[in-house]
Steps between C-alpha positions, in 0.01 A plus 500: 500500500542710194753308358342396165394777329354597148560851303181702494527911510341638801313745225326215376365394888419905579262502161371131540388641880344793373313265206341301794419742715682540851391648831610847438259551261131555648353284782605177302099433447329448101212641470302172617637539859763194378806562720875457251789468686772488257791193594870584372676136492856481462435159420704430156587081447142350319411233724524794791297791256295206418428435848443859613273532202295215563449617848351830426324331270300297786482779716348691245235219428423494852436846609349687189507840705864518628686464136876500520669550146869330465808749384807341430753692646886440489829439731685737292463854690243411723574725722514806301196426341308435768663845690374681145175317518458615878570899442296446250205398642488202261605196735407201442178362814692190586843481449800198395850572630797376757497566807879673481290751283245616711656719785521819314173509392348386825719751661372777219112404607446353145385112633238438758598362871279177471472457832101547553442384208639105466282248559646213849519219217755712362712625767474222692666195163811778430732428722602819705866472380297583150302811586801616695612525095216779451499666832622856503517727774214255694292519168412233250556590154476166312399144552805241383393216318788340284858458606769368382845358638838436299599220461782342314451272166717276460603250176431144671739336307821702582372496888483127501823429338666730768432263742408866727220440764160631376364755719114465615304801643566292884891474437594833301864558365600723738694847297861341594402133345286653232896687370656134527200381297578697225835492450483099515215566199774698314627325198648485086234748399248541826495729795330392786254789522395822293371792720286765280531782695389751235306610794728403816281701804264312567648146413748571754284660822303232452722183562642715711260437768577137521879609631299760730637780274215800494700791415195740595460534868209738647526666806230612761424827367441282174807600269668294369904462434694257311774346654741186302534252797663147457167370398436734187842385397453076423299538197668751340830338574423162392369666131828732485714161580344281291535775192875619574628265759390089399381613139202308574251744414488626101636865512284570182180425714554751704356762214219244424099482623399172626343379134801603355724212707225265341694391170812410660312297784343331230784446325776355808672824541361598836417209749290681715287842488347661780174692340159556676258204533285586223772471217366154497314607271735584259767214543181273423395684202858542360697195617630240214337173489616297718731773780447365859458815771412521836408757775718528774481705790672831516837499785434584833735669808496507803124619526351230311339463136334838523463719226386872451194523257323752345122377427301629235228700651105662435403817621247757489569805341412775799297707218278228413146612615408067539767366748301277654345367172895467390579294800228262422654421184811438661391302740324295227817477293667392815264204585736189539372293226546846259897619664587134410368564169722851471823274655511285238420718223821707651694168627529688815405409854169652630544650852139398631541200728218295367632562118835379604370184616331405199607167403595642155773702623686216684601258174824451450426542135691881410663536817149577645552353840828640575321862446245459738768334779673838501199692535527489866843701521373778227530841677436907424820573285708710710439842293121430505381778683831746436407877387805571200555131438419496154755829499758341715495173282526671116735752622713326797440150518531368139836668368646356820437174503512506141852582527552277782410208333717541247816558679525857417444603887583350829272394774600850711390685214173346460458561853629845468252567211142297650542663856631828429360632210176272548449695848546818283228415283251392799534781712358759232186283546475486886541849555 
């Protein structure tokens, strides 16, 4: 979910917190008795700051003694700022992240377990798959709103001249057809796809799932292992084939962040690009006049088109002394009509089942309707609720495939390196 990103310095969030006032400081109450619950967004494209903005602005009209004041926070460092903003006593009331970031700090006691405190309407729209997103050691630590699926991008012109059959999100390419695909979209000057795997974790355990790869496997007593089983192999072997087997896939993508693969898609060199839905955004912002694109759906296995997901999240900070006036704001930022709002100021899918149904996400206009007909396979990414995954991923995880994917190791050695040293690097946190 935190694929598009924009610099900020995590100093700049900590002093813009303390500016507005947070719930460490005091009983969060002016002198008037007006409640301030301080909301960090993460929010950073302008129709989606625009629509957060807008939305504590009519909150704020309509309940003159519960004011929440807006902090633009930041993807960059997140997580350390929030952990500094935590010891500090300086967290933010209600609080924009990913659900992949939340387990440490619901683990540390830093977020409140919303159980008691959602209201049915709530609950009951999310889909449980959803929650399952925020739920930590039977505790609910954040309510998921937007998600969003990858898809692949694809130049319309070099896929019809192909003659390949277009994939829809009933009829998939499955991973085996999706490697004959692009080789036949090979040609003078164009490779048939460009991975950016700048960032190759998550991309990977993610369309994993659809091959029934999961990689992390808990057992009764609630540890978990990782174990490299036929599954967790298809997607990763289809990339490193494509890159050093067909030459399908551009080797210089492999270095590259999604936006970066934008310029050559534009320009013919790449035929297709798989990037998360809401780079819509940018291909229509940045496209030359007159480039034809569609949104296809990602490949699927032998489990189906599922996909692991990481939804962007709201919780309560556990130190705020106005939970329940916090979860009222969330649930009124979370009111269909306002989550469709947030969706397409974020070109993401909202996870609420009567925001998904909203006529306006279901065009064909943008690839919109192909989004919301993979909504049904989106699942908890397999690391969701994994103690030392961010460790285990930066340390383990990312050399290897890294390396992998480039041709510099084979697929025992990536095995050798994600299983062995990853169950290294999880047991100091289960002990």
């Amino acid at each position: 979910m935190r694929a598009l990103r924009r610099t900020a310095t995590a100093a700049a969030t900590a002093l813009a917190l303390l500016l507005t006032g947070c719930s460490g400081g005091g009983d969060g109450t002016d002198a008037d008795g007006t409640i301030r619950l301080s909301f960090q967004s993460l929010a950073w494209q302008k129709e989606s700051v625009d629509a957060n903005r807008q939305l504590v602005k009519e909150w704020n009209a309509a309940h003159p003694d519960i004011q929440v004041d807006y902090v633009q926070g930041s993807w960059d460092n997140v997580h350390d700022q929030l952990l500094t903003s935590f010891e500090g006593g300086e967290a933010p009331d209600i609080i924009h992240d990913a659900s992949d970031d939340l387990a440490d700090f619901a683990y540390g006691g830093y977020l409140a377990d919303l159980r008691t405190l959602l209201p049915e309407r709530l609950t009951t729209d999310i889909p449980e798959r959803s929650w399952r997103t925020a739920t930590f050691d039977g505790g609910v630590y954040g309510v998921p709103f937007l998600q969003e699926p990858k898809v692949l991008i694809a130049n319309t012109r070099i896929l019809k001249a192909s003659g390949v059959r277009v994939p829809t999100p009933g009829e998939p390419w499955s991973w085996a057809e999706f490697r004959q695909v692009t080789k036949k979209l090979t040609g003078k000057g164009t490779y048939g796809v460009a991975w950016p795997l700048k960032e190759p974790v998550s991309v990977t355990l993610n369309l994993g799932l659809s091959a029934g790869g999961q990689l992390f496997h808990r057992a009764a007593d609630g540890k978990v292992t990782i174990r490299f089983d036929e599954g967790d192999r298809v997607v990763p072997g289809t990339i490193h084939d494509q890159v050093n087997t067909d030459r399908s896939a551009a080797r210089t993508a492999l270095g590259m962040g999604g936006s970066d693969t934008l310029p050559g898609f534009f320009g013919g060199k790449y035929a297709m690009v798989p990037l998360g839905f809401s780079y819509r955004q940018q291909v229509v912002e940045q496209a030359p006049e007159g480039f034809e694109w569609t949104v296809l759906p990602a490949p699927a296995g032998s489990a189906g088109p599922l996909q692991g997901v990481s939804p962007q999240t709201l919780s309560v900070a556990e130190d705020s002394p106005h939970k329940k006036e916090a979860v009222r704001f969330i649930d009124f930022l979370l009111q269909p009509r306002n989550m469709v709002r947030l969706a397409k100021g974020d070109w993401m899918l909202p996870t609420g089942t009567e925001a998904l149904a909203d006529p306006a996400l279901h065009t064909a206009e943008n690839g919109w309707a192909t989004g919301t007909a993979l909504a049904e396979g989106l699942r908890p990414a397999p690391a969701q609720s994994v103690r030392g995954y961010p460790e285990w991923k930066d340390k383990v995880a990312t050399p290897a495939l890294q390396e992998y994917y480039s041709g510099a190791i084979d697929t025992g050695e990536l095995k050798k390196r994600l299983v062995e040293d990853g169950n290294r690097v999880l047991a100091r946190y289960q002990r």
